[in-house]
N, C-alpha and C positions, 0 to 999 in steps of 0.2 A: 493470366494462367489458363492454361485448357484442361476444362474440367473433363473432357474424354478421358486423358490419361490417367484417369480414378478407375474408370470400366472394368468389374473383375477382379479386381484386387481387394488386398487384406482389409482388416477393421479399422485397422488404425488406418490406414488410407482414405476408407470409408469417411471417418470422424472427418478425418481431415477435408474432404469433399464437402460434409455437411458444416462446418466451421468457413467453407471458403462462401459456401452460399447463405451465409447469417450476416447477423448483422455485420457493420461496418467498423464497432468496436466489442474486442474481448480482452474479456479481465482473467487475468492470470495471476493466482497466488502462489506469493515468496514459497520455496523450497521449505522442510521441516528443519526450522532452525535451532540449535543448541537450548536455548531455552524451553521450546518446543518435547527440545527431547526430555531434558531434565524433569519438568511437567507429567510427560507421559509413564516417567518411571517412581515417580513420585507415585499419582495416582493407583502405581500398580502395588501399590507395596503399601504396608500397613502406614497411614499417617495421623498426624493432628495438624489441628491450626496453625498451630504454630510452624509446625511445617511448611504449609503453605504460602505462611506469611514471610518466613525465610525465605523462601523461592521467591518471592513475590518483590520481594525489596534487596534480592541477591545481587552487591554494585558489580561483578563479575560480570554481568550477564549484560550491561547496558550497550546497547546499541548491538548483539553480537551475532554473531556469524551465523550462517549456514550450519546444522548438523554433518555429521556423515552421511547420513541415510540422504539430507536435503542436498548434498550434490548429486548423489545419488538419482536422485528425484529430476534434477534438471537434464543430468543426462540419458534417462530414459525416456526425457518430454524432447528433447532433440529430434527425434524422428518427425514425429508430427509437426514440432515447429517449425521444422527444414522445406515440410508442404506449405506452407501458409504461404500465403504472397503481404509478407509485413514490410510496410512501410515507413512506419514509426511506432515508435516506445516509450510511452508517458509510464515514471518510475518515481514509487516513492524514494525520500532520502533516506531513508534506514536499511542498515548494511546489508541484511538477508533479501530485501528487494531487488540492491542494486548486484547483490552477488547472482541470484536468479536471472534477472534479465540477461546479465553477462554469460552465462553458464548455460542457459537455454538457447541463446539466439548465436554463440558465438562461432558456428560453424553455420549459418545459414548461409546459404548462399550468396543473398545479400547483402548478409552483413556490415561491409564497409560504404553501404550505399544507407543504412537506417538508420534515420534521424531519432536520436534517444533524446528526450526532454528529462529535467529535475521537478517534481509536482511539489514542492514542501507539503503544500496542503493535504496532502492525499497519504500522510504518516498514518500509523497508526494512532486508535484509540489507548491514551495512556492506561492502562492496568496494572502494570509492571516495569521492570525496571528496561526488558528487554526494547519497551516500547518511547527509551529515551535516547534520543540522539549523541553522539557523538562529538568527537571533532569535525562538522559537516565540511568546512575547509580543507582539509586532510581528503576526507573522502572523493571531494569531487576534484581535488588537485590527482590523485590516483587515479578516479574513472575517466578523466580527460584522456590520458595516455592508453585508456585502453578502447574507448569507441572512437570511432573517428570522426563523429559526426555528434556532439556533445553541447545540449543546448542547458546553461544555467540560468537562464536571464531570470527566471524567476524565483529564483533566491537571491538574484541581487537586487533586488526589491525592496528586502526587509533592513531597516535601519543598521540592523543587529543580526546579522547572519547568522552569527552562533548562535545565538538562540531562537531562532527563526520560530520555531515551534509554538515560542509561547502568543508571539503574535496573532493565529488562528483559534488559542483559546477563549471560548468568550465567556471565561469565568471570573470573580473578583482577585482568586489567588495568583492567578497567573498576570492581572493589571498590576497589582501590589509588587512583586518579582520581577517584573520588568523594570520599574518604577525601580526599584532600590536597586537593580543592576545599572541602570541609570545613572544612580550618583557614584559608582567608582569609579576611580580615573582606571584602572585594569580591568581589561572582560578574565572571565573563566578560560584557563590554557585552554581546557578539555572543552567549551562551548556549553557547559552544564553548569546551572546552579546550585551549590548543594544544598538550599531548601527545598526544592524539588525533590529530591530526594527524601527531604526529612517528611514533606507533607505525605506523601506516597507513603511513606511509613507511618506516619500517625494519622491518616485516613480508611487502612484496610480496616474489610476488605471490599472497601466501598471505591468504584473505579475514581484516580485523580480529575478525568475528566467526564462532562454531564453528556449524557445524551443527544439532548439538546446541543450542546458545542459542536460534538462530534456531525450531527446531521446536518447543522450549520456549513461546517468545513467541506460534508459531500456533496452538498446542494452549490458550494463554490467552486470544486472538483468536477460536478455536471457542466454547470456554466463554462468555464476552462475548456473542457471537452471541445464540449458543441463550437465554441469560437474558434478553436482550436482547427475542426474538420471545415469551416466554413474558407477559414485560412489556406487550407492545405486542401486540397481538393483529389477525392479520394475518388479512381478511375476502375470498373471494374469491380471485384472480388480484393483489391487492396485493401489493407486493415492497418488497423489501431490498436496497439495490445496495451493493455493501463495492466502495469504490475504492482502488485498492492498487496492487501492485506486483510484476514478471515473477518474482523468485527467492523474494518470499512467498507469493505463490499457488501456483508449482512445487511448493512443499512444504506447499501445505492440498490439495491435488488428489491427495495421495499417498494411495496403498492398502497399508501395507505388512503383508503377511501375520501379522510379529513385530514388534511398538511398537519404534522403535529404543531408544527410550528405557528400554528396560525390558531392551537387549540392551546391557550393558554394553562388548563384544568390537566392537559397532559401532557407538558411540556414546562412543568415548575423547572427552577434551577435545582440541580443537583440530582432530579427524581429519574428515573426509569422510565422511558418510552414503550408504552406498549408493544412489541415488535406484530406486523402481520403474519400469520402461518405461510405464505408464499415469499417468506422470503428464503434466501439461499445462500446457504453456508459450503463456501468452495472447498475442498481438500489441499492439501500442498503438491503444488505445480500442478492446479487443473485447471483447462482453458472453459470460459464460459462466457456465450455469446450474448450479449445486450441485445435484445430483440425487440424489448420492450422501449427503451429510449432511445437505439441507435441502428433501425430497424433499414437493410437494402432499401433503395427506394430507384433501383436502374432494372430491376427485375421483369 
């Protein structure tokens, strides 16, 4: 791409100038999805807990879509991401990720030339209900037909695709559940177990999944990455957009002085990670350039 053709022009073009000469991967979070919205109206308005914990355990809401406002969101990120010179799109499996990728890139110019990957690993941190999978089979039998260039290999990995998710958990609840999904002769239509659900409910409002699990899973997500660009070999101002999710990305944007993981006193099972103040909390549908681990180096 010729970054002359920036010279002079608008903000957003600008951004876009400055996004082409960053790093060689940005993270782009899912559009404001329906539960998202639900959430914000909630908060606006007189509640209780219990309120909360209704939203929280709403089965409506599992795996669900994009808001209004969240297409909304992908179609005004269009512009900019029409400049980018993308060349692939590492995407979580949950719906509102895969409907952003779709909805933001789907007019790029490119588009029928960019290679879109499936990350299981790179779901969200479980808190809700919104943050359980689906029928993942359904899903990717759908986005097949719609990118043309549609790589699953890495959900065919997991023994148990429908539940793919519990396999990245590295909690005792989630070995247990896999384990007794194990002995039915029938999986789950929907790829859900509905203990899953009941734990998530009789754990608020304490997240289903630890900390710990979740950094685990982003530190597997970096790994992925980087082999990923080592694979693919990115020429120029080409990018890597990883579409994801606000409390995944919190904790890949972390700097922590000492690996939590390596600091046993803060990284108990179940406990709360101390987060660093320089980490970064994306908005829905904002690009945000990895500089820090996936820094230009043809500059």
């Amino acid at each position: 791409m010729d970054l002359t053709a920036f010279d002079g022009l608008t903000n957003e073009e600008l951004r876009a100038k400055n996004l082409a000469e960053s790093s060689r991967v940005l993270l782009l979070r899912h559009g404001k999805s329906q539960s998202n919205q639900e959430n914000d109206d909630l908060l606006a308005s007189e509640h209780t807990d219990e309120d909360v914990k209704a939203l929280t355990t709403k089965l409506d809401l599992i795996d669900c879509s994009l808001s209004e406002k969240g297409f909304a969101q992908c179609e005004e990120t269009q512009p900019l991401a029409n400049l980018l010179n993308v060349k692939h799109v590492i995407v979580s499996p949950l719906r509102r990720a895969l409907e952003t990728a779709h909805n933001v890139f789907k007019n790029h110019p490119n588009f029928e030339n960019i290679k879109f990957t499936l990350l299981p690993v790179m779901k969200e941190c479980i808190v809700s209900t919104d943050d359980l999978p689906g029928n993942i089979l359904k899903r990717v039998k759908d986005y097949t037909e719609i990118f043309a260039n549609f790589d699953t290999s890495e959900l065919e990995k997991y023994e148990d695709p429908y539940n793919f998710f519990l396999y990245d958990i590295d909690m005792d609840w989630a070995r247990q559940v896999l384990a007794e999904i194990s002995l039915k002769e029938e999986k789950e239509a929907e790829g859900l177990h509905p203990e899953v659900v009941n734990l998530l409910t009789s754990r608020f409002p304490l997240y289903l999944e630890s900390d710990k699990s979740l950094l685990k899973r982003v530190k597997k997500a970096k790994e992925f990455v980087k082999e990923f660009i080592e694979r693919n070999t990115l020429e120029g101002d080409e990018k890597v957009v990883l579409v994801g999710h606000c409390n995944f990305f919190n904790f890949w944007t972390n700097n922590w002085a000492i690996d939590p993981l390596d600091d046993d006193k803060q990284c108990n099972e179940g406990e709360a990670i101390k987060v660093p103040e320089d980490a970064y909390y994306l908005e829905n549908c904002e690009f945000y350039p990895d500089d820090s681990g996936f820094p230009r180096t043809d500059q």
